[in-house]
Structure formats: structure tokens, C-alpha cells
C-alpha positions in Angstrom: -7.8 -18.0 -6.2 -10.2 -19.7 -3.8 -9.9 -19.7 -0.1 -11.6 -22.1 2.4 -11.4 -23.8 5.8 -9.8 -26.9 5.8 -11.2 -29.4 8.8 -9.2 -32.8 8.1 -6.3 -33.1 10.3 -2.6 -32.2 8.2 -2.3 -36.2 7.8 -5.4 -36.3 6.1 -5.6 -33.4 3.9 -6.0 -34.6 -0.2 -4.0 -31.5 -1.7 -1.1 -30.8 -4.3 1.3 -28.9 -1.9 0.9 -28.9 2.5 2.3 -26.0 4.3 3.1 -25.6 7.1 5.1 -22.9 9.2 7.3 -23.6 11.7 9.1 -21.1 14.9 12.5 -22.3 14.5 13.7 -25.8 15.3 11.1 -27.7 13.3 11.7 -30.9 15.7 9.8 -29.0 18.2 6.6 -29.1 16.0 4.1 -31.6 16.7 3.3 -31.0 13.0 6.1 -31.4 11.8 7.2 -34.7 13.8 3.5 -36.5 12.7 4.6 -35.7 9.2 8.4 -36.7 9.0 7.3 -39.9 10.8 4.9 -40.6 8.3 7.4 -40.2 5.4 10.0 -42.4 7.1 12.2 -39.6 8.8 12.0 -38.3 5.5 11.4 -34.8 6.9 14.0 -34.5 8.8 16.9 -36.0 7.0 16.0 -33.5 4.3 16.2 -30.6 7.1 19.7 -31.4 8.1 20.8 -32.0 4.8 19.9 -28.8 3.6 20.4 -26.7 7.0 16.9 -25.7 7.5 16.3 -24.2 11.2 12.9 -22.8 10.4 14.5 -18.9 10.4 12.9 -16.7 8.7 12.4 -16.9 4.6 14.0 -20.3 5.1 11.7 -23.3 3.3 12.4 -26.9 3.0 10.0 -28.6 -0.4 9.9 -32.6 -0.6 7.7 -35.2 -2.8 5.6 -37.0 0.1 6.0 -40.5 -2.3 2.5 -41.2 -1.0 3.3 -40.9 2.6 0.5 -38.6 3.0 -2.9 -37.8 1.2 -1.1 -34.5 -0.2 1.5 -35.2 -3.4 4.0 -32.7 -1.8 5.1 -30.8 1.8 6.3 -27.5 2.5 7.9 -26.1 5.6 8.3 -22.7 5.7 10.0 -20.8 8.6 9.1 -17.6 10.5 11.6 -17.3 13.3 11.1 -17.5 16.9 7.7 -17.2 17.9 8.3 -14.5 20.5 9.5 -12.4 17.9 7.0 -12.9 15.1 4.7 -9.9 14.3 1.1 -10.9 12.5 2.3 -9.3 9.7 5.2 -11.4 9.3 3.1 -14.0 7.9 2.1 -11.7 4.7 5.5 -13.0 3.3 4.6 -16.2 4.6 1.1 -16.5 2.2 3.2 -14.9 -0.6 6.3 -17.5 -0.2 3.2 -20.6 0.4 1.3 -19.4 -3.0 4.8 -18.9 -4.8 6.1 -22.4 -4.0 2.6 -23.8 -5.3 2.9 -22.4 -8.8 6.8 -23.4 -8.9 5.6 -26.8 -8.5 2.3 -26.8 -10.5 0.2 -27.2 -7.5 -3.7 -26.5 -8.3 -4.3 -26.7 -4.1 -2.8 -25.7 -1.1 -3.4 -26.5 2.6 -1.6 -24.5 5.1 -1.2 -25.7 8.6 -1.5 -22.3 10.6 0.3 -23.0 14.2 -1.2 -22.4 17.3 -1.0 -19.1 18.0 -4.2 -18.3 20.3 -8.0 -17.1 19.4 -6.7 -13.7 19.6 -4.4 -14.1 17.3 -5.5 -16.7 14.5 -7.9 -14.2 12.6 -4.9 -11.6 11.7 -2.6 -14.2 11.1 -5.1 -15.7 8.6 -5.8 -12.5 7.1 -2.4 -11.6 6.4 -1.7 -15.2 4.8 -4.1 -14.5 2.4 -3.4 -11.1 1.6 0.3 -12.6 1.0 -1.0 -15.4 -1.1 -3.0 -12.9 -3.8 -0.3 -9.9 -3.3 2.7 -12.5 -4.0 1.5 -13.6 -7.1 0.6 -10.3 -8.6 1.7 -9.5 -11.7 1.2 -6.4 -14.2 1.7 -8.5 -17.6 -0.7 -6.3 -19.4 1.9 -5.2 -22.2 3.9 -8.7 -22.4 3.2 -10.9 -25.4 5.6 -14.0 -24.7 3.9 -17.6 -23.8 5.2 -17.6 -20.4 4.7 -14.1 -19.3 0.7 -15.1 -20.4 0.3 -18.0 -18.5 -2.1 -18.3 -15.3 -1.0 -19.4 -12.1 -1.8 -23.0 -11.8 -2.8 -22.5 -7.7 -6.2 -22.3 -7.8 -7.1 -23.2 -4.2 -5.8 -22.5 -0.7 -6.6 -24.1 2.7 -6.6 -23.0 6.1 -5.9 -25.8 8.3 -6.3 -24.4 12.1 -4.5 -26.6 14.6 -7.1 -27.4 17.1 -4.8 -30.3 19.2 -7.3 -33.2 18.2 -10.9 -31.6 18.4 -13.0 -30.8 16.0 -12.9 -27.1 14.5 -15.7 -24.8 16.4 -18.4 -23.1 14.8 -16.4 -20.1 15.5 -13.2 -20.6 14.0 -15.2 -21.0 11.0 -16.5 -17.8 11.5 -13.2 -16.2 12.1 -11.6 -17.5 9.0 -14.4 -17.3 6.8 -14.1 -13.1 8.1 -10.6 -12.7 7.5 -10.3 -14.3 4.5 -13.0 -11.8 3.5 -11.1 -9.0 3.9 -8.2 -10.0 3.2 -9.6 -10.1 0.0 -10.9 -6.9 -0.3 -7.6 -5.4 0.7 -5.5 -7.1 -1.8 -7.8 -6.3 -4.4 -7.8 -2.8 -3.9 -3.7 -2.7 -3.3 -3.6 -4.8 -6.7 -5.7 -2.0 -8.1 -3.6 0.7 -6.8 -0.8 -1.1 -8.3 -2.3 -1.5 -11.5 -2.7 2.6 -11.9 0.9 2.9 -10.8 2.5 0.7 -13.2 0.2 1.3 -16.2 2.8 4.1 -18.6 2.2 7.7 -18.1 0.7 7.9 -21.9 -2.2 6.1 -20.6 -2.8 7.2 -16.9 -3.1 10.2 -17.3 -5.0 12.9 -14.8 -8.1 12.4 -17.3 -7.4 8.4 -16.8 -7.2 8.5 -13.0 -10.3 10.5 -12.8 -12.0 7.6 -15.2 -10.8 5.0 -12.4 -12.5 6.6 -9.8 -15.9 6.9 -11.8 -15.4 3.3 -12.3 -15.1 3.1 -8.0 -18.7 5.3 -7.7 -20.4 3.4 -10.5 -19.7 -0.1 -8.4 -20.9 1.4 -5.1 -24.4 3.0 -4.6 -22.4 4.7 -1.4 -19.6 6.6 -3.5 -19.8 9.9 -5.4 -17.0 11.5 -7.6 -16.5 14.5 -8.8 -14.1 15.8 -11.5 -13.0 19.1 -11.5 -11.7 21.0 -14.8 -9.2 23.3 -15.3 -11.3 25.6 -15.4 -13.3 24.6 -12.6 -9.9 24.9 -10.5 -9.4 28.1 -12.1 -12.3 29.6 -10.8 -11.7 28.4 -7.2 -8.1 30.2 -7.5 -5.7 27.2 -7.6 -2.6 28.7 -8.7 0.1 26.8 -7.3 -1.5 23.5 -8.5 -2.4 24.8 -12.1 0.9 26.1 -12.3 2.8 22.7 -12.2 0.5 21.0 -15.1 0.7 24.3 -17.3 4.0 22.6 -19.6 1.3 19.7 -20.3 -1.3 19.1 -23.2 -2.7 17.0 -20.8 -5.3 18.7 -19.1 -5.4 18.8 -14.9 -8.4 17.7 -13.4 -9.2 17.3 -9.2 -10.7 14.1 -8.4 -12.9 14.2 -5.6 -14.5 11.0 -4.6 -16.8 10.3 -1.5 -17.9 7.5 0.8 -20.9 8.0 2.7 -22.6 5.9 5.1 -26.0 6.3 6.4 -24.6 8.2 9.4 -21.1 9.1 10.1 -19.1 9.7 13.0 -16.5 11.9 11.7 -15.9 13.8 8.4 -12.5 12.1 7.6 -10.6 13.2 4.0 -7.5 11.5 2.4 -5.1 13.4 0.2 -3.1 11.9 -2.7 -0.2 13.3 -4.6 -1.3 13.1 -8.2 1.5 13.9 -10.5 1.0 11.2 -13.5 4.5 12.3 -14.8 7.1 14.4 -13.2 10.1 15.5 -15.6 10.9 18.0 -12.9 10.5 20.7 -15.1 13.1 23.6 -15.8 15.0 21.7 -12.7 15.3 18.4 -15.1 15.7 15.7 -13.8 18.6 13.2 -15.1 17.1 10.5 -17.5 17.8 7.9 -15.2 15.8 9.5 -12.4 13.1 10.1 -14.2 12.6 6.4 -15.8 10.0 5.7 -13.0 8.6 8.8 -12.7 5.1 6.9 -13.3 5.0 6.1 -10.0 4.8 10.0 -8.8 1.2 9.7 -8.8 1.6 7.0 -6.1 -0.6 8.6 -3.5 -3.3 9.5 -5.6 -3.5 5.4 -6.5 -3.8 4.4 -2.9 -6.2 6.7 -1.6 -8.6 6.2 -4.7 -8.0 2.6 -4.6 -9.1 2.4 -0.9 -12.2 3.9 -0.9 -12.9 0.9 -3.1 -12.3 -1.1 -0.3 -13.6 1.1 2.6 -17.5 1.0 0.0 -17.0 -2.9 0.3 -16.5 -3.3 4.4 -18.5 -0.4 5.5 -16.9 2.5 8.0 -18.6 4.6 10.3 -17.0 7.4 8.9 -18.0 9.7 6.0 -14.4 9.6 3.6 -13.6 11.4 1.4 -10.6 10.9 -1.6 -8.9 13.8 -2.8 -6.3 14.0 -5.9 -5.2 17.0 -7.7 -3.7 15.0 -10.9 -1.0 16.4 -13.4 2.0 16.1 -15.8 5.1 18.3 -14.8 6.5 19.0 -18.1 8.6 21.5 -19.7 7.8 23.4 -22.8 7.1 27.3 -23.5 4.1 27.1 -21.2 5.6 25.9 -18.4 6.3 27.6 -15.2 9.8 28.5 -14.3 12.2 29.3 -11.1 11.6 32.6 -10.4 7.8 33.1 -10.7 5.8 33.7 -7.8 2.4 31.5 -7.4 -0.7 32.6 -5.7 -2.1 29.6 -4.0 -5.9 29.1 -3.2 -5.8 30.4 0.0 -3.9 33.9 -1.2 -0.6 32.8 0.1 2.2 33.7 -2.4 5.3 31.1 -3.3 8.7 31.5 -5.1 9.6 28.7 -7.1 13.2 28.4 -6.5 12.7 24.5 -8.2 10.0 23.4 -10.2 11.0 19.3 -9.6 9.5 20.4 -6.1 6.1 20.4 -7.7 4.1 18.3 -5.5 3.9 20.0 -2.6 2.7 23.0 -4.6 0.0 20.4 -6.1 -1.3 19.4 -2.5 -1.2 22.9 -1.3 -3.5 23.8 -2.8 -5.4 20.4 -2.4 -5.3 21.0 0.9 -6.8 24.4 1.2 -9.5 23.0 -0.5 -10.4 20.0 1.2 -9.6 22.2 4.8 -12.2 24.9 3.1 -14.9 22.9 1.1 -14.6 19.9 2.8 -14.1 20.8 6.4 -12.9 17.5 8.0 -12.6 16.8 11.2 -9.1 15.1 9.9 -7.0 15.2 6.5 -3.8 12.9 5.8 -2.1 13.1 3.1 -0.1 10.6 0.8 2.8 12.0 -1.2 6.1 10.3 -3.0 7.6 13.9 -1.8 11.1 13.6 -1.0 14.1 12.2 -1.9 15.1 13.4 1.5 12.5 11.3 2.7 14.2 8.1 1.6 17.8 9.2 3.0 16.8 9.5 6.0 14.5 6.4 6.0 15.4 4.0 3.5 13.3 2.5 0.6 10.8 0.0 2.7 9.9 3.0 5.6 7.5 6.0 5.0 8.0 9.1 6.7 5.2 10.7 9.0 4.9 14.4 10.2 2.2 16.2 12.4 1.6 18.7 14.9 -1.1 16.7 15.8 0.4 14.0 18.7 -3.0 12.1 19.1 -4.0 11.5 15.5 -0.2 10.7 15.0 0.3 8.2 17.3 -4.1 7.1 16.4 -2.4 6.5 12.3 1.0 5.0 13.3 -0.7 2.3 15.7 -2.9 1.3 12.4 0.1 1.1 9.9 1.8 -1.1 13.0 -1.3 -3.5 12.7 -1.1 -3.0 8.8 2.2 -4.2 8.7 3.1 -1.0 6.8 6.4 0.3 8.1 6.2 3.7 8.9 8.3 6.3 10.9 6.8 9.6 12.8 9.8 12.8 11.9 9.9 15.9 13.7 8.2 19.0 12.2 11.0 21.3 13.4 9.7 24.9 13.2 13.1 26.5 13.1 13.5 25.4 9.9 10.9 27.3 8.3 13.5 29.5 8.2 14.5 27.8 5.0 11.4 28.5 3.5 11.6 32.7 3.7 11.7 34.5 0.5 12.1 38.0 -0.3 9.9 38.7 -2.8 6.8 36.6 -1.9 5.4 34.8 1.2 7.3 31.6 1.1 9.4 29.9 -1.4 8.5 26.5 -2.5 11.9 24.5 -1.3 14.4 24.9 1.9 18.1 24.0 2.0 19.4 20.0 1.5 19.8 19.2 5.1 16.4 18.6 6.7 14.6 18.2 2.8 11.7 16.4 4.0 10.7 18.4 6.9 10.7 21.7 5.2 8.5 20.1 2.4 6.0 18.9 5.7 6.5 22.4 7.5 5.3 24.0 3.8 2.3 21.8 3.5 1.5 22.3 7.5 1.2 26.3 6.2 -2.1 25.1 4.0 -3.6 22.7 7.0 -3.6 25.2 9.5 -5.8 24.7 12.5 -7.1 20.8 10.8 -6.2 17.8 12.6 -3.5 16.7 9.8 -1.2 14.0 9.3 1.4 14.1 5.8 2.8 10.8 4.9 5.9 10.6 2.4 5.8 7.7 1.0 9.1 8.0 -1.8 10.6 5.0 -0.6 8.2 2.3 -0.4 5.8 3.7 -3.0 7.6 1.4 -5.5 10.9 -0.9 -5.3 13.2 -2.2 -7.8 14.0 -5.2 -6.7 11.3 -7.6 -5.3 10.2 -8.8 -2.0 8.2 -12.1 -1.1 4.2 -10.0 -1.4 5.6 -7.2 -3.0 7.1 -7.6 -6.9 8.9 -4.8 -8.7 7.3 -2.2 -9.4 4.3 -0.1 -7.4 3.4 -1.4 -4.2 0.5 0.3 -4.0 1.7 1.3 -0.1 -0.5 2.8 2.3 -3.9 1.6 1.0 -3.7 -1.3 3.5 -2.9 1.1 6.7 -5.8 3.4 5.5 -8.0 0.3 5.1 -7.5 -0.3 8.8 -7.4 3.1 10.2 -10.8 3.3 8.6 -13.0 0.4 7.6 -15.1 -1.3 9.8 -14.5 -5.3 11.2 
């Protein structure tokens, strides 16, 4: 898909399908009254008939019958305009681009309302992102006809609303920017998705280590690293080794690093890595552990960003870290009862082996904290089940002891239109986590789930500036939203992407 700026005026646009979005009562658009009385009152027959009252996910289609230069028109709603969030108009791409191919449109222009210079190069940005994200599709391992065919939109149009004049030089500017990197973000979220819906028989940890070669190879500012077994072995990862020992599949850390010619801060990104999770000796139920593809979630979105973060440039030095396995069972696995020696000499109990990634990013941790030494870690987990009880599936749950970089990461999801929620790291419950024959054991009690799970990890980031991010819920959904189909969402890549590349 192709994105440019459009400079005729709505009227005169020659395009298949023209959008255009409307706060509520569409008769209040200057838009929207030009075009309804150029089709006759066509328009606005066709709202009343049908209700439309340009709320939210409402849209009203219509042949123009050669009223205007485009074959169709779209209105699409938002809501009032007081209560409309940039990111709101992700949807609104997605919805725009989804009506196109329903119709067999080739082009789309979208009339974006006044909203302000401050305004109009987020707004654009997040169109776009909507209008590749919303069409998405894995169809890698479908064979039908129609499952194969391309998306007839080929070309979308920003018309920006300029009340008569002429489009300035610097509007130009500001969508030619945004659309940009709003392409850059949706490719790497469409790349995260692709390693979260691709079967567990092929991304494997080996796999995921092959995608981030593939990242260093296409930027001359990215390293990776592999680490074997053994190699993990040898720096005393225990905890980490423990979970992928049921597997033939071998474990491997992937290390990957951005590094600009001069960095402000040392900044490192932790994903959960866990290419299938069967839960163990604690086995999951079959019907729990159908999508347990998608455990590796976290690993996908912080690989998949640096990808991003190479293409825009940031002024910090990143680094991506993923400690990838299969948690099987078989006579190798590990079982309740043993006690793990992480990398850092702390000893766990494992009182349930389907609580295997924080034992993975434990030691993860401990070595990024040690051979790393950032000035900040996060880390991106599908942890808890907890996590989405107390949340739901669209929210992510965030934990620190650390109020600054808290509330520095939660104002960059806010701008990212990722919906995330900060949770206390209560320290009487570590409580929960006391055992009597080693240091710790690996899970609490039921009540408070996904705060003992952050108050175990916060035992391996010490004294680090650290942020954990339990992303169960919105990792993947099962039913589909207007930029987000079934399936991995590849969440989180777009919050890092702000909270670290450069504009």
C-alpha cells in the first residue's frame, strides 16, 4: 500500500472510495454538507435512513452516481471531538482500508478534519498505522482462492483540510514524516505478529534467534548474539535451563544490539521467550494450551522493534534480550519439588513448573543487570493469568519500584495508544514467595498472582531502574478488533517504538 498527500479539495479528488470522519452530528461538517449537496441530499437522506450520528465505529457507504470525481463516499464516525484521543483514529485507518477492499476500491482519499498543527501529524500517523495493521493477515498456511487473494487497495490519500488555501510546504512535510513512520511501526508489529502466529514446530528458540540475525544483517547498526546451551551453562543459568530441559529443542539467548554513534543511555528490553508452554508436570488443560504459541509474545515485540528503532535512529544504545524455550514434559524435565540455582546464586522451589517464565527472565535479568549494566531494563512477559483477571484482555499490567521511569513508560504507551495499567508491587506479599527448603519458591498464593510473579522478578533487578510489563491479555485476542485481527497483536512494540526512537 502507497501513501501520499492529496492537495485537490474533497470535491475534486479522482479516487475509488472518499473518506471522511466526522465528530458526531455529520450536519455540522462543512465536509460533509459540500458533499451531500453535491449528491442531491443524497448524503443525508442515507444518514437518517440508516441512523448514522457519526459515534464511534459507526460508517455510512454510498455510490456517488457521478456526483463527485470519486466512484464512492465513506463517512466514518469518531465521536465527539472533545473526547477523541489521537489514537482513536488507528481504528479509524483500519475501518477506511477495510471498507476499500469490501468494495474493490484500488484508491482512497481520506479527508482528515481540522484538528490543529499540533495535532494533524499523530492523527495522520495513526491512520496509516490503522490502514496496514487492519488489513493484516497471516495466510501463510491457507491454500483456498480467497484466503490467497491480495487486497485490491493499493493507494491511500491524506486530504488535510486547509479551509480554502492551498496546502503549505509544511504540511507536506508533516505528512510525508508521519506516514514514514507509521510505516515503520506497522511493519515491525506485522513482523512481531508474524513470529507469534507462525506454529511452535517452526518458531522455535533456534527460529527466533534466525529472525533476529535476519534484523543485524539489514542494519549495519545491529549486532546479535546467540547464546548456546552451553554457553548459558557456563554463565550458571539454572533456572532458565531448567524450564527447556523436557525439550529436544535446544535453548538459545538471543542478544541483539542497537548502537548509535553516541548514546545517551544504555537502555535493555527483556522478552519472555517461551516458543511453547505445555506447563509441564502442572499440565495445562488442552484447551488452554491451544495458543500456547503465543507465550513467546514478548520475545516477538522486543526483537521486532529494534527493527524499527535501526530504521528511525535513537539516541540511545538498545539492547534486545530473549532467553527462548519449549516447556515440555518428558523424563528430562524438571519437576515440583526441585530446587533451581539461578545465575545470581539465588535458590528457587518449584512448587509449579506452568510458572516457568518468570524463572526464564530471572535469569535473563541477572544477566542483562550483570553483563549488560543498563541504566534501564523493562521487561515484556505474557506472565499471568492473574494479570488478565484483574485487567482484562485489551490492558497490560505494569509494576516498578521505580515511580519516575514508571510514570516516563506509561506516558509513552498513552501516546502509543497501547492501554496499559501501573499495579502495586506490594512487598507484604513476598510473604507468599518463602520456602523452607531454598531461598524462594517460584509461585505465591492465587489472590494477588501477578504481583508475586513482579515481586519475584524485582528479586533479580535489584538496585536497576526496572519496569516488568505483563502483557497476557493483549498479547493475542480471539476475536478481532478494527487494527487488530485474531490472533498475535504483536503489543508493546509500538509503545517501545515511542519510548525509544527518535522523531
Amino acid at each position: 500500500m502507497e501513501f501520499s498527500h492529496v492537495v485537490e479539495p474533497a470535491l475534486s479528488a479522482s479516487t475509488d472510495l472518499l473518506v471522511m470522519v466526522v465528530f458526531g452530528d455529520p450536519s455540522k461538517d462543512a465536509t460533509f454538507r459540500a458533499l451531500d449537496t453535491a449528491t442531491g441530499k443524497g448524503l443525508s437522506e442515507a444518514a437518517k435512513s440508516e441512523s448514522f450520528e457519526g459515534k464511534s465505529g459507526q460508517s455510512l457507504v454510498l455510490w456517488s452516481n457521478g456526483a463527485t470525481k470519486a466512484k464512492r463516499i465513506a463517512v466514518l464516525g469518531i465521536g465527539p471531538k472533545s473526547e477523541v484521543e489521537l489514537p482513536a483514529f488507528r481504528d479509524v485507518g483500519a475501518v477506511a482500508a477495510q471498507v476499500a477492499n469490501k468494495v474493490g476500491a484500488k484508491s482512497l482519499a481520506l479527508v482528515l478534519p481540522a484538528l490543529g498543527s499540533q495535532r494533524e501529524g499523530g492523527a495522520i500517523q495513526m491512520l496509516a498505522e490503522g490502514a496496514i495493521l487492519g488489513t493484516y493477515k497471516f495466510g501463510r498456511y491457507l491454500t483456498g482462492a480467497e484466503a490467497k487473494k491480495a487486497s485490491s487497495l493499493q493507494h491511500f490519500g491524506f486530504i488535510v483540510e486547509t479551509k480554502g488555501k492551498k496546502p503549505t510546504a509544511a504540511q507536506s512535510r508533516t505528512v510525508k514524516a508521519s506516514i514514514e513512520r507509521a510505516s515503520v511501526i506497522a511493519a515491525a508489529v506485522s513482523r512481531a505478529r508474524d513470529m507469534i502466529n507462525e506454529p511452535a514446530a517452526y518458531m522455535t528458540p533456534s527460529q527466533v534467534g534466525a529472525e533476529a540475525e535476519a534484523i543485524a544483517k539489514k542494519h549495519d547498526s545491529v549486532t546479535v548474539q546467540v547464546l548456546s546451551a552451553k554457553k548459558c551453562e557456563d554463565l550458571g543459568m539454572g533456572m532458565f535451563l531448567a524450564v527447556g530441559k523436557g525439550s529436544d529443542q535446544e535453548s538459545k539467548l538471543v542478544h541483539l544490539v542497537y548502537k548509535p554513534k553516541k548514546a545517551k543511555k544504555k537502555i535493555a528490553l527483556i522478552g519472555k521467550g517461551v516458543t511453547f508452554d505445555s506447563g509441564g508436570y502442572s499440565l495445562k488443560p488442552s484447551n488452554a494450551m491451544e495458543d500456547m504459541k503465543v507465550d513467546m509474545s514478548g520475545a516477538a515485540a522486543v526483537i521486532a522493534a529494534i527493527d524499527a528503532i535501526a530504521t528511525l535512529g535513537s539516541e540511545h544504545e538498545v539492547h534486545a534480550i530473549a532467553a527462548c524455550c519449549e516447556n515440555l514434559v518428558s523424563g528430562r524435565a524438571y519437576k515440583l519439588g526441585d530446587v533451581l540455582t539461578s545465575m545470581d546464586g539465588t535458590t528457587v522451589e518449584i512448587n509449579n513448573t506452568d510458572a516457568e517464565g518468570r524463572l526464564t527472565l530471572g535469569d535473563a535479568i541477572t544477566y542483562v543487570r550483570t553483563k549488560v549494566q543498563p541504566d534501564e531494563m523493562f521487561d515484556f512477559a505474557t506472565l499471568t493469568g492473574a494479570c488478565m483477571v484483574a485487567l482484562g484482555p485489551y490492558t497490560a499490567g505494569v509494576m516498578s519500584d521505580h515511580d519516575g521511569l514508571c510514570r516516563a513508560w506509561l506516558a509513552a504507551a498513552e501516546r502509543a495508544g497501547e492501554d496499559m495499567w501501573r499495579l502495586p508491587l506490594t512487598t507484604r506479599l513476598r510473604e507468599q514467595l518463602k520456602s523452607p527448603v531454598a531461598d524462594m519458591r517460584n509461585t505465591g498464593d492465587r489472590f494477588g498472582g501477578a504481583i508475586t510473579a513482579g515481586l519475584f522478578l524485582k528479586t533479580f533487578a535489584k538496585d536497576t531502574p526496572w519496569v516488568h510489563v505483563d502483557i497476557a491479555g493483549p498479547a493475542s485476542l480471539s476475536t478481532s478488533r478494527p487494527h487488530q485481527p485474531r490472533g498475535g497483536t504483536g503489543f508493546a512494540v509500538a509503545s517501545i517504538v515511542e519510548y525509544l526512537a527518535k522523531r
